[in-house]
C-alpha positions as a Markdown table, in Angstrom:
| # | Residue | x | y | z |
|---|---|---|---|---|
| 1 | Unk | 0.0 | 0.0 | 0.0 |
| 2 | Unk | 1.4 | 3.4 | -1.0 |
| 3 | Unk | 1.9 | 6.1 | 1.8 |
| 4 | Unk | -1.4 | 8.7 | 2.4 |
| 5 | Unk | -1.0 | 12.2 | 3.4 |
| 6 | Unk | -3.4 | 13.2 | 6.4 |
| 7 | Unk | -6.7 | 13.4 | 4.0 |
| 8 | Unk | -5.9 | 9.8 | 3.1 |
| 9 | Unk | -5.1 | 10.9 | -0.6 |
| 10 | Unk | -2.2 | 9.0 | -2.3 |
| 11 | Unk | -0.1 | 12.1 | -3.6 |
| 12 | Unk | 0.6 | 10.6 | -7.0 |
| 13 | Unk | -3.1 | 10.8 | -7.4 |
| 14 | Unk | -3.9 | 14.1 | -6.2 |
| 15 | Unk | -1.8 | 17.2 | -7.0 |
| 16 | Unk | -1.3 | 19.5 | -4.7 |
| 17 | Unk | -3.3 | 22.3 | -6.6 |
| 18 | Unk | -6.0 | 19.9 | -7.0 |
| 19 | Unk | -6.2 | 19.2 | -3.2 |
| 20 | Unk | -6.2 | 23.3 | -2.6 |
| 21 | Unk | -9.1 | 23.7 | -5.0 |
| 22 | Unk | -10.8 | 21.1 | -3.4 |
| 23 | Unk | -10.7 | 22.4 | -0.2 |
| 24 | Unk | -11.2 | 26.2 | -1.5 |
| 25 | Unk | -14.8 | 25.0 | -2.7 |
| 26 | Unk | -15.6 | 24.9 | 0.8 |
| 27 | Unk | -14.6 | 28.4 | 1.7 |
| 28 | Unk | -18.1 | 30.3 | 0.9 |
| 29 | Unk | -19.8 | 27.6 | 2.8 |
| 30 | Unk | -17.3 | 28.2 | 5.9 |
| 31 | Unk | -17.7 | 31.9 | 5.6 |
| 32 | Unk | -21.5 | 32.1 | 5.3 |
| 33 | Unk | -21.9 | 29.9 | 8.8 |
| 34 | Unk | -19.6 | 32.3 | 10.1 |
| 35 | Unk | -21.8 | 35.1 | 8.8 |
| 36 | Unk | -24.5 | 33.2 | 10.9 |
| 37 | Unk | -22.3 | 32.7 | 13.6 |
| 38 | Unk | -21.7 | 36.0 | 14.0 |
| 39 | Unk | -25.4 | 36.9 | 14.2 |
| 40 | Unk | -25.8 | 34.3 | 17.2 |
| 41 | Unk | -22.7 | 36.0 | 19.0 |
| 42 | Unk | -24.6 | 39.4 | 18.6 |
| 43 | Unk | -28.0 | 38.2 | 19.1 |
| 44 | Unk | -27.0 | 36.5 | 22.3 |
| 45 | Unk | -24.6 | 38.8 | 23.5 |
| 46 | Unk | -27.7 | 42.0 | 23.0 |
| 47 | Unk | -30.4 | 40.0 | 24.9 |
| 48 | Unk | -27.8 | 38.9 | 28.0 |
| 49 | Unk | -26.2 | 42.5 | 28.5 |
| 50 | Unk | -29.8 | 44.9 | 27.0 |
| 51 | Unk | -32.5 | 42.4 | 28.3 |
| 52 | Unk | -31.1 | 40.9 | 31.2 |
| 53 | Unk | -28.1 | 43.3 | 32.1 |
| 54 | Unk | -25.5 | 40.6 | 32.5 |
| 55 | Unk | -22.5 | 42.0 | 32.5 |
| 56 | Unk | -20.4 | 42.4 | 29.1 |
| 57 | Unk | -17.2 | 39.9 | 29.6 |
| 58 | Unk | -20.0 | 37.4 | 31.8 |
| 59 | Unk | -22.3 | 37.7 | 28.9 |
| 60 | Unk | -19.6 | 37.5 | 26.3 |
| 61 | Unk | -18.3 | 34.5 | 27.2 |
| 62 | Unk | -21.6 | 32.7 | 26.7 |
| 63 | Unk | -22.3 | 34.4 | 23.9 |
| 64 | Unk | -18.5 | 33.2 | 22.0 |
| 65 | Unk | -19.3 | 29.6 | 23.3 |
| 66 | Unk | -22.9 | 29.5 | 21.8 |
| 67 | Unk | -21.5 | 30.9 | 18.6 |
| 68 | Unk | -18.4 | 28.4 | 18.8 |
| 69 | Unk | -21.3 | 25.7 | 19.1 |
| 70 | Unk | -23.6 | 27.0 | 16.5 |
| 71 | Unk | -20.9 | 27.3 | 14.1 |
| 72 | Unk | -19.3 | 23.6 | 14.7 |
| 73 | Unk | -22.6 | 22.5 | 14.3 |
| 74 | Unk | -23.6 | 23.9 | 10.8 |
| 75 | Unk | -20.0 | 23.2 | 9.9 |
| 76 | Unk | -20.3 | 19.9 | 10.4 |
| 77 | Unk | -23.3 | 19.6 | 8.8 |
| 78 | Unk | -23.1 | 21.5 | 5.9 |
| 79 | Unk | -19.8 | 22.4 | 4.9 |
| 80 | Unk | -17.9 | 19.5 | 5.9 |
| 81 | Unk | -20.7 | 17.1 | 6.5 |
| 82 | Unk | -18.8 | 13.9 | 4.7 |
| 83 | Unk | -16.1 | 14.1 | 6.4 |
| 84 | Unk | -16.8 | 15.1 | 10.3 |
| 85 | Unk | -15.4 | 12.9 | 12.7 |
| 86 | Unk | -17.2 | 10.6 | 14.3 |
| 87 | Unk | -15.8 | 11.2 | 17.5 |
| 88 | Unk | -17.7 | 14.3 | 18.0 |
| 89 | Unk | -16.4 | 15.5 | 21.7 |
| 90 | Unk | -13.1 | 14.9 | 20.2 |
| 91 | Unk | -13.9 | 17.3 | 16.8 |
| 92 | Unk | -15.8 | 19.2 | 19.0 |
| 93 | Unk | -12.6 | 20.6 | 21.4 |
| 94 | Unk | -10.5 | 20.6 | 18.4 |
| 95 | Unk | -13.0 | 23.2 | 16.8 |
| 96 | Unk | -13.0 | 25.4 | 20.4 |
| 97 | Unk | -9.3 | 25.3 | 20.4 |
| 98 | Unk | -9.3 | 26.4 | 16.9 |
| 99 | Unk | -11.8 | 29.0 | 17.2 |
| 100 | Unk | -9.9 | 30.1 | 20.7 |
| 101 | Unk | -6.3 | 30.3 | 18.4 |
| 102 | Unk | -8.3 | 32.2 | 15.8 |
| 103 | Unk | -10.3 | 34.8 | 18.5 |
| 104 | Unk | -6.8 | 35.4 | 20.0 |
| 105 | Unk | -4.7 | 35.7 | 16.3 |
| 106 | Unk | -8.3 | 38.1 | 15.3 |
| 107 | Unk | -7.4 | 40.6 | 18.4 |
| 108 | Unk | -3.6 | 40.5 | 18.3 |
| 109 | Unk | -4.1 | 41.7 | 14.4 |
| 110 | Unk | -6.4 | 44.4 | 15.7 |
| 111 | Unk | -4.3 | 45.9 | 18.5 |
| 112 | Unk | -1.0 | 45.4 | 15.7 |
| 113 | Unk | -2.9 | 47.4 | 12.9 |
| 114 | Unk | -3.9 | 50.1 | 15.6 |
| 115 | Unk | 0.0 | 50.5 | 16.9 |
| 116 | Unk | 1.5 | 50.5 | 13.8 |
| 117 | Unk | -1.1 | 52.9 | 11.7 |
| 118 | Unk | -2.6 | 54.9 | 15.0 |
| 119 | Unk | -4.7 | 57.3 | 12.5 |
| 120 | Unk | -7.2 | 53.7 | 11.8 |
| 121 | Unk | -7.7 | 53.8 | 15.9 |
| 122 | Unk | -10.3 | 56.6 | 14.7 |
| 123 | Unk | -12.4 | 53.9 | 12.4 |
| 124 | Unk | -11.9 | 50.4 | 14.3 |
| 125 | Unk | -14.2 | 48.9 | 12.4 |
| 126 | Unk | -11.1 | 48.8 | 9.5 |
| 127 | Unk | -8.6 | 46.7 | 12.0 |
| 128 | Unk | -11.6 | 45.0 | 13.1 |
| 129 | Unk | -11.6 | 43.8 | 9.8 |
| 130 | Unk | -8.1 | 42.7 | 9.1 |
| 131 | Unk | -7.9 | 41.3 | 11.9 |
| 132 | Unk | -11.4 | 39.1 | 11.4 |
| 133 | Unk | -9.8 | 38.4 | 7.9 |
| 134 | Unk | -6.8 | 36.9 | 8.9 |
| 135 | Unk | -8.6 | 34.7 | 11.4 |
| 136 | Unk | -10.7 | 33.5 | 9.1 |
| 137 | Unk | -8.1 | 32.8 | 6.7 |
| 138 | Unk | -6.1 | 30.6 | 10.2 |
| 139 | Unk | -10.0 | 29.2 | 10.8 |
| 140 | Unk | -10.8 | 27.9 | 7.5 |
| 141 | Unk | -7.2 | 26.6 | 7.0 |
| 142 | Unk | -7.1 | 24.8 | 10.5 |
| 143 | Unk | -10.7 | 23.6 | 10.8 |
| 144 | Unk | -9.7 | 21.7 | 7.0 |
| 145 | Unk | -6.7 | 20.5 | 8.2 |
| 146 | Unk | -7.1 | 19.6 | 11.7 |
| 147 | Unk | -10.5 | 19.7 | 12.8 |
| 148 | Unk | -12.7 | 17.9 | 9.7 |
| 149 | Unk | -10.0 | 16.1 | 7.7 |
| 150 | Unk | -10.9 | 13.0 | 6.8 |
| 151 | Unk | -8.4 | 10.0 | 8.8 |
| 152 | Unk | -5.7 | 8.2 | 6.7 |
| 153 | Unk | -7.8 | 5.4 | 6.0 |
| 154 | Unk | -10.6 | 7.2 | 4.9 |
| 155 | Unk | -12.4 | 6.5 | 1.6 |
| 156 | Unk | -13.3 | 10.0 | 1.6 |
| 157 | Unk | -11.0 | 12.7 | 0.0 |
| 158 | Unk | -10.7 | 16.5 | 0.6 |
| 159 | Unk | -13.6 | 17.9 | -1.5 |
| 160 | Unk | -15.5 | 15.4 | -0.1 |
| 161 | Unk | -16.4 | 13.2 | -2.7 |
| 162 | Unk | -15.4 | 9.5 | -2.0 |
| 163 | Unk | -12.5 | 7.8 | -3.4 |
C-alpha cells in the first residue's frame, strides 16, 4: 500500500493544486456559517447585556461559546458534513481550540494594525476587519486540516467526494 497524506489521498493521485481547489470549494460555505455565527454571537450577546443586564465579559463568554457551538454544528453539517469525525467531543474541542487560536490571532491583528497605523484607531471597524480576515483565513485553514480532515484510512477525499 502506497503512503497517504493526512486526507488519506495518495499524492501521485492528487496534486497539490487539485487538493487546494478542493478544499477552496468549501470556503463560501465556511464563511457564510460564520456570517451566521456571528449573528448568534450578537444576538445572544444584546439580549444577556440589553435584556437581562449581565454583564459584558459574563455575557460574552456565553455568547462566543454559543456561537463556537452554532458554528461547529452547521459546519459539520453543511460544509464539511462527509467528512466530520465521528468522534464528535473529540472534533468538538478541536474546533474550540481552533476557534480560541483564531479569536486570539483576530485581536492580536487588531491591536498590531492600531500601533503600527494609529490614525485607523479613529475607524476600528477597519482593523476589526483585518484582523477578522486573517482569522478566518487561520479558521478555514485549521478547521480543513485539523478539525474535519478525513483520517488516513478514509475513503473520503478533501472535496469530499469519496475515493
Amino acid at each position: 500500500m502506497r503512503p497517504r497524506d493526512r486526507e488519506g489521498w495518495r499524492p501521485e493521485k492528487q496534486s497539490s493544486s487539485a487538493w487546494s481547489l478542493a478544499v477552496l470549494r468549501r470556503l463560501p460555505g465556511f464563511v457564510l456559517v460564520g456570517a451566521i455565527g456571528f449573528l448568534v454571537d450578537a444576538g445572544i450577546l444584546t439580549a444577556l447585556v440589553t435584556g437581562f443586564g449581565a454583564g459584558h465579559y459574563g455575557a460574552r463568554a456565553i455568547s462566543f461559546t454559543a456561537a463556537v457551538t452554532a458554528t461547529w454544528y452547521m459546519n459539520r453539517r453543511w460544509v464539511f458534513e462527509r467528512i466530520a469525525a465521528h468522534k464528535r467531543s473529540r472534533e468538538y474541542t478541536s474546533y474550540v481550540v481552533v476557534q480560541v487560536i483564531g479569536a486570539v490571532i483576530n485581536l492580536s491583528v487588531y491591536v498590531a494594525v492600531i500601533e503600527l497605523i494609529p490614525i485607523l484607531a479613529r475607524t476600528p471597524v477597519i482593523p476589526l476587519a483585518i484582523g477578522a480576515a486573517v482569522a478566518l483565513l487561520f479558521n478555514f485553514g485549521a478547521s480543513s486540516r485539523f478539525v474535519f480532515a478525513a483520517p488516513p484510512d478514509s475513503k473520503v477525499g478533501p472535496s469530499g467526494s469519496f475515493r
